[in-house]
C-alpha positions as CSV (number, residue, x, y, z in Angstrom):
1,X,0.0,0.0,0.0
2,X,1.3,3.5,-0.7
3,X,1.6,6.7,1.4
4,X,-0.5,9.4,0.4
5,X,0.8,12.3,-0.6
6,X,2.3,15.2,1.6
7,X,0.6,18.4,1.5
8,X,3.2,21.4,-0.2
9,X,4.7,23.6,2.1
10,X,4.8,27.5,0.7
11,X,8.8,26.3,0.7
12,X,10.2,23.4,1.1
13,X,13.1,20.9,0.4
14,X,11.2,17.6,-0.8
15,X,13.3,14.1,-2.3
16,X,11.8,12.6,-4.9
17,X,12.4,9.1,-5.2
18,X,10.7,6.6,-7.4
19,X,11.4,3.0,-8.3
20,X,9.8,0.1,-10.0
21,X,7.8,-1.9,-7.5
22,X,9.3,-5.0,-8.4
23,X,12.9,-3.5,-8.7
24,X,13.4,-4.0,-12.1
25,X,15.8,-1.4,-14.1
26,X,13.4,1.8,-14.5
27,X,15.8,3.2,-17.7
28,X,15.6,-0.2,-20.1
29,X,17.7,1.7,-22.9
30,X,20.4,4.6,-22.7
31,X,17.8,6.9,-24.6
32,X,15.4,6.5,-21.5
33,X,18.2,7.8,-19.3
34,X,19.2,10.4,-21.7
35,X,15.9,11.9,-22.0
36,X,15.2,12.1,-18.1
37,X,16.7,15.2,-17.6
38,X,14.5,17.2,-20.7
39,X,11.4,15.5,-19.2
40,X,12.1,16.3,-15.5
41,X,12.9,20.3,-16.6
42,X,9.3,20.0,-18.3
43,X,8.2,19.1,-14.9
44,X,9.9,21.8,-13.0
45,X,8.5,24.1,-15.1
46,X,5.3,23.3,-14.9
47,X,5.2,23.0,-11.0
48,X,8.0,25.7,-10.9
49,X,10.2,23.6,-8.6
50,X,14.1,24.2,-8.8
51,X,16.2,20.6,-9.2
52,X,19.9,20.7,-7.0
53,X,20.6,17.0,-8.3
54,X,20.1,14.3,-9.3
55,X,20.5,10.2,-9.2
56,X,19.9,8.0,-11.7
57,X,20.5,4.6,-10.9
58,X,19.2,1.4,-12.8
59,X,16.1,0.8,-11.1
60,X,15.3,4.1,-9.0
61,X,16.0,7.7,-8.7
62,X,16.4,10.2,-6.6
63,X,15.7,14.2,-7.1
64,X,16.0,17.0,-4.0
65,X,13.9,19.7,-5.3
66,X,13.1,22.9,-3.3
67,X,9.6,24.9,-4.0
68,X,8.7,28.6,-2.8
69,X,10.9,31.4,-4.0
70,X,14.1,30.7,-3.4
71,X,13.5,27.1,-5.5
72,X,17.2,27.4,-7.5
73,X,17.2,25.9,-11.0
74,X,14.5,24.8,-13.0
75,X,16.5,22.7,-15.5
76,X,19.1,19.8,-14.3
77,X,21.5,21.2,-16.3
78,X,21.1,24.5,-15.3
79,X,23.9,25.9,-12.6
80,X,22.5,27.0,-9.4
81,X,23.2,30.8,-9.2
82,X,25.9,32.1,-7.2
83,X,25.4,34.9,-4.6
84,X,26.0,38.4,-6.3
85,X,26.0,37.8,-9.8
């Protein structure tokens, strides 16, 4: 049985982790692992959550994502931004 979900702080630091329920490998071919960090940005975007990291390992993943104002970068590949500039 799963949890339900957590109600969304104004901000917050939140892991993301998601796996196949049986443990199988999650990224079958290198495209699928390729194209995770374009999809995840889309996702970002639309819930305008900032991405710090990420882990990609066969059959899971883990993302730390921050939402509320100070949320960082909304694209994996994106730098977080440095104080000043």
């Amino acid at each position: 049985m799963s949890r339900q979900g957590r109600s969304d702080a104004p901000a917050g630091l939140h892991l993301v982790i998601a796996r196949d329920i049986a443990r199988k490998p999650i990224f079958v071919v290198d495209a699928d692992r390729e194209r995770f960090p374009d999809d995840l940005a889309v996702l970002l975007q639309e819930t305008k959550a900032g991405c710090f990291a990420r882990v990609l390992i066969p059959n899971h993943f883990h993302v730390p994502v921050r939402t509320g104002p100070e949320r960082g970068p909304q694209h994996p590949h994106e730098p977080e931004p440095q104080a000043g500039t």
